[in-house]
C-alpha positions in Angstrom: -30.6 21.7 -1.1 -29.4 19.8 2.2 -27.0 18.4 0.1 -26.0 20.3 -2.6 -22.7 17.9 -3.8 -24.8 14.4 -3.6 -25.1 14.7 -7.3 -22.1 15.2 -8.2 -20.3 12.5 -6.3 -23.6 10.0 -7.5 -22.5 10.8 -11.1 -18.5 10.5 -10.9 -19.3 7.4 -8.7 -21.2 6.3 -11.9 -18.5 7.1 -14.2 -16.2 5.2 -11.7 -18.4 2.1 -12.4 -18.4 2.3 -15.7 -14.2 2.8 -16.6 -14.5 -0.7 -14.2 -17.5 -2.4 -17.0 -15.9 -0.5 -19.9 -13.1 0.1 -21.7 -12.5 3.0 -23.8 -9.5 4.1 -25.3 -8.1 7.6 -23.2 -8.3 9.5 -26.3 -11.8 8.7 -27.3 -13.0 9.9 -23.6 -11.2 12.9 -23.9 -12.8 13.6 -26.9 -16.3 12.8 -25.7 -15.3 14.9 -22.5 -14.3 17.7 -24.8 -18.0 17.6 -27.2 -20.0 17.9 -24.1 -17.5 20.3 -22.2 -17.8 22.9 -25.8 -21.6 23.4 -25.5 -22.0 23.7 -21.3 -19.7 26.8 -22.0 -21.2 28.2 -24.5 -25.4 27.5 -23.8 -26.2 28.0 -20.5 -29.6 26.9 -20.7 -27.7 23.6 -21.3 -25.2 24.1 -18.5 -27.2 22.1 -15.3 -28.1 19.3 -17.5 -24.1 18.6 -19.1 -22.9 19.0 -15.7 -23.6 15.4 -14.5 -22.3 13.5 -18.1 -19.5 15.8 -17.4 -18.6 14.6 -14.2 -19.1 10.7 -14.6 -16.8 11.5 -18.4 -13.9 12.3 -15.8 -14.5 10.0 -13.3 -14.4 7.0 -16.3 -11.1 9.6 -18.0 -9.1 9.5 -14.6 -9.6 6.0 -13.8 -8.6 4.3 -17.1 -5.6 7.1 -16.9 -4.6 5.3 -13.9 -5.0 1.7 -14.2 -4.1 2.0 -17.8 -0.6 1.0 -19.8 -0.1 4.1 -21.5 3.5 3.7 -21.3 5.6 2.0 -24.1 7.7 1.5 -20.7 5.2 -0.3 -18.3 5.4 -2.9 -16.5 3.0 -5.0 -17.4 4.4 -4.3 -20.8 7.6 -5.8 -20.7 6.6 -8.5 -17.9 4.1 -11.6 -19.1 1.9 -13.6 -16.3 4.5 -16.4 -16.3 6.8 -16.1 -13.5 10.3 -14.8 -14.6 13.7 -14.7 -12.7 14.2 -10.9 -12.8 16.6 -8.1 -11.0 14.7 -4.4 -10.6 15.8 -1.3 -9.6 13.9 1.6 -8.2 13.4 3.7 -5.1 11.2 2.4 -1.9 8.4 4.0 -1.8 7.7 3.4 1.9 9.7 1.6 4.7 9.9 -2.3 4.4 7.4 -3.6 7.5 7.8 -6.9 8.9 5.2 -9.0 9.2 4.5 -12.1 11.7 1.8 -14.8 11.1 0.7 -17.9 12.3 -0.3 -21.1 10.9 -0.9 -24.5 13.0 1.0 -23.3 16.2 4.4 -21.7 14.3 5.0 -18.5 13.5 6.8 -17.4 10.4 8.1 -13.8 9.8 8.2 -11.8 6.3 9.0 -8.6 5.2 6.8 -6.8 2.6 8.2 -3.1 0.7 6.7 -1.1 -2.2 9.2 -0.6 -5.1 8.8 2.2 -7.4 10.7 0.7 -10.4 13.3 2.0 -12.9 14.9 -0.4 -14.5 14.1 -4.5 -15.0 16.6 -6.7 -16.0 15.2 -10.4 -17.6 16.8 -12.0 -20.4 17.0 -8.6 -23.1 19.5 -7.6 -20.2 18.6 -3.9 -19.0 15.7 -2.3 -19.8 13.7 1.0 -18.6 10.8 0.1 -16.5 7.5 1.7 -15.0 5.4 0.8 -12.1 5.3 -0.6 -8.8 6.1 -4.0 -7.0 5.3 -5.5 -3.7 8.6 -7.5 -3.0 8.2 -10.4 -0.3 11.3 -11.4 1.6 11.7 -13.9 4.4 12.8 -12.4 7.7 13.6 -9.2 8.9 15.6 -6.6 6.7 18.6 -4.6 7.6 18.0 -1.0 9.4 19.2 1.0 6.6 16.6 -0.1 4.1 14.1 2.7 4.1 11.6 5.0 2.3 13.4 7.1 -0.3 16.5 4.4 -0.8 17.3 3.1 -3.9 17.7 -0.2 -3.7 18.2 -3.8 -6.4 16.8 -6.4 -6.1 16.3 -10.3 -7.1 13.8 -12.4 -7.3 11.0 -14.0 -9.2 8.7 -12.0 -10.3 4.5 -12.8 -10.9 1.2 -11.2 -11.1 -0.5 -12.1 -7.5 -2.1 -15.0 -6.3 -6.0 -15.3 -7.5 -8.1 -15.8 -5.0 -8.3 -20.0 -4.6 -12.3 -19.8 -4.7 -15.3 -17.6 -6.0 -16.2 -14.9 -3.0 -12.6 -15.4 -1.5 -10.3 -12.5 -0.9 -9.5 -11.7 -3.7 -5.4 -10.3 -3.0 -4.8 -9.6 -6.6 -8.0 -7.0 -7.1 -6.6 -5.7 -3.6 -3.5 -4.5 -4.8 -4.1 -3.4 -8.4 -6.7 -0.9 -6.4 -3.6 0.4 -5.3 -1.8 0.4 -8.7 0.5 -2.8 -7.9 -0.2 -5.4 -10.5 3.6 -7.9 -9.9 4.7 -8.6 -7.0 8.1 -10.3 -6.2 9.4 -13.2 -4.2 13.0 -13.2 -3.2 14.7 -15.7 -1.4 16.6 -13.8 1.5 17.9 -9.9 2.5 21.1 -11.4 0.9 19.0 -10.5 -2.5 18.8 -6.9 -1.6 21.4 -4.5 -2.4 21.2 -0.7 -1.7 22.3 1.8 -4.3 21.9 5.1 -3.2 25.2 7.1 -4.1 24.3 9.8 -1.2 23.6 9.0 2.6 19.7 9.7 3.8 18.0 10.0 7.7 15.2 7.7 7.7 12.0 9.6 7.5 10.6 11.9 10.2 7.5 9.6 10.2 9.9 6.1 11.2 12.2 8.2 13.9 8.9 9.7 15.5 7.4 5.5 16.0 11.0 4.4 17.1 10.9 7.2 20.2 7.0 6.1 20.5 7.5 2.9 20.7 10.6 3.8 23.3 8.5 6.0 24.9 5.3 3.7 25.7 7.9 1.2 26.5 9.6 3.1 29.4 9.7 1.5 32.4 8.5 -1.9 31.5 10.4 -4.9 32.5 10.1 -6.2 28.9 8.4 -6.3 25.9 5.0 -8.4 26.1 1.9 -9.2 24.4 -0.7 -6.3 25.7 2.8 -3.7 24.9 2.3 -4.7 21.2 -0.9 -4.4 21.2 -0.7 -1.0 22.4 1.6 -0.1 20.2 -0.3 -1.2 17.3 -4.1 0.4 18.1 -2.1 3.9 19.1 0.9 3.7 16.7 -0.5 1.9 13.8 2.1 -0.6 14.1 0.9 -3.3 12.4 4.3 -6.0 13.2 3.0 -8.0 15.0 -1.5 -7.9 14.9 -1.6 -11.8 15.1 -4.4 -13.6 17.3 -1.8 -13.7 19.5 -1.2 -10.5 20.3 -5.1 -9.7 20.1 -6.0 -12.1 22.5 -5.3 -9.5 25.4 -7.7 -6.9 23.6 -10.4 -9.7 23.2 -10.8 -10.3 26.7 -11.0 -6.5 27.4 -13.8 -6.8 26.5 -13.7 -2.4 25.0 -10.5 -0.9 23.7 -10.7 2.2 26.1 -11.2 -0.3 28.6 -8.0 -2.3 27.6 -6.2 0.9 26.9 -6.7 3.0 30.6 -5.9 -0.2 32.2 -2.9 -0.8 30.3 -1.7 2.6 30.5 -2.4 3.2 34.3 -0.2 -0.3 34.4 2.7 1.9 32.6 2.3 5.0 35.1 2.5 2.7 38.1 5.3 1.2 36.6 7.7 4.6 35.7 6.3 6.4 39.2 8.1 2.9 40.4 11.1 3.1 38.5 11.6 6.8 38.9 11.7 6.4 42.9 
């Protein structure tokens, strides 16, 4: 066989499809998994044709594990679809990232971070919570916000936005995908408070961009448009991708185009400075 594992992924795939058409309790598919998994064991005559049930059985198990409640302590437990004035706390799971866009000629600026929760307090005061939350803030953050922080916060809290027509983006699917179903709106960095009882160093991964950025940067009389743009198609940096910032790349015409221009522009520029 040229491809001896396109069976296997066609029937987990399958399973995957059907924990999305289907729901079955965890307990029943672990049971089901568990009547077919007995007799592949034991027959192997049996054995090549269980396999593929098998597989799409844990396929459907793991992703109804996943997107399910199965804790008394979730979020979506002890949060309804009504917006709520709400302080969490819980632990950044990755470094806030600011975030510039642009609607009729302005630009505004926003800062998005994934909080792994802990605790939620509403109107039963303190309670244990599970689950994560996209938190929106106007503006920039403070430096010492980072992954691995804990950190409270206020705001309202809501299930996303639904997409406003049928075949839109649909921003709520996107981030339940990613096992975010609230997200929450505060109003300033002045609604952020940092907890963490011991002092941390910001992750290898957010000191290694800082000196890249500095690095690419060297040289250069200032920050501009096509600098951005490098940094984000070699950095990831994903700040400031508006059509701005893209318009440089668009007349390129090819990225490795843009890019060897752009870079010979830096060497000229540090030979220059060096001298």
């Amino acid at each position: 066989m040229k491809h001896p594992l396109a069976a296997s992924v066609i029937w987990y795939a399958a399973g995957l499809i059907l924990a999305e058409t289907f729901y079955l309790p965890p307990v029943a598919l672990f049971a089901a998994a568990f009547l077919i998994l007995l007799p592949a064991l034991l027959l192997k005559k049996l054995r090549p044709l269980l396999i593929g049930p098998l597989l799409a059985l844990a396929g459907w198990t793991h992703l109804t594990v996943q997107s399910g409640a199965l804790s008394p302590h979730d979020l979506r437990a002890r949060a309804g679809d009504s917006p709520a004035l709400v302080t969490i706390r819980g632990t950044l799971g990755d470094t806030p990232g600011l975030r510039i866009l642009e609607r009729d000629g302005r630009q505004t600026e926003h800062t998005l971070a994934e909080v792994r929760l802990s605790e939620l307090q509403g109107t039963n005061g303190w309670q244990p919570a599970l689950g994560s939350v996209l938190v929106t803030t106007p503006g920039t953050l403070p430096p010492h916000f980072f992954a691995g922080q804990t950190v409270e916060i206020s705001g309202v809290l809501s299930p996303p936005p639904r997409p406003p027509a049928p075949g839109l983006f649909d921003y709520r699917a996107y981030l339940q995908r990613q096992g975010i179903y609230f997200q929450l709106k505060t109003g300033s960095a002045a609604d952020w408070q940092l907890r963490s009882t011991r002092s941390l160093a910001p992750p290898w991964s957010d000191r290694f961009l800082a000196w890249s950025q500095k690095t690419l940067a060297y040289g250069l009389p200032e920050e501009d448009e096509p600098l951005r743009l490098l940094w984000a198609m070699t950095l990831g940096w994903k700040t400031a991708l508006t059509s701005a910032v893209t318009e440089p790349f668009m007349q390129s015409g090819t990225i490795n185009d843009y890019l060897f221009r752009r870079m010979d522009e830096i060497h000229c520029l540090q030979r220059n400075f060096e001298v």
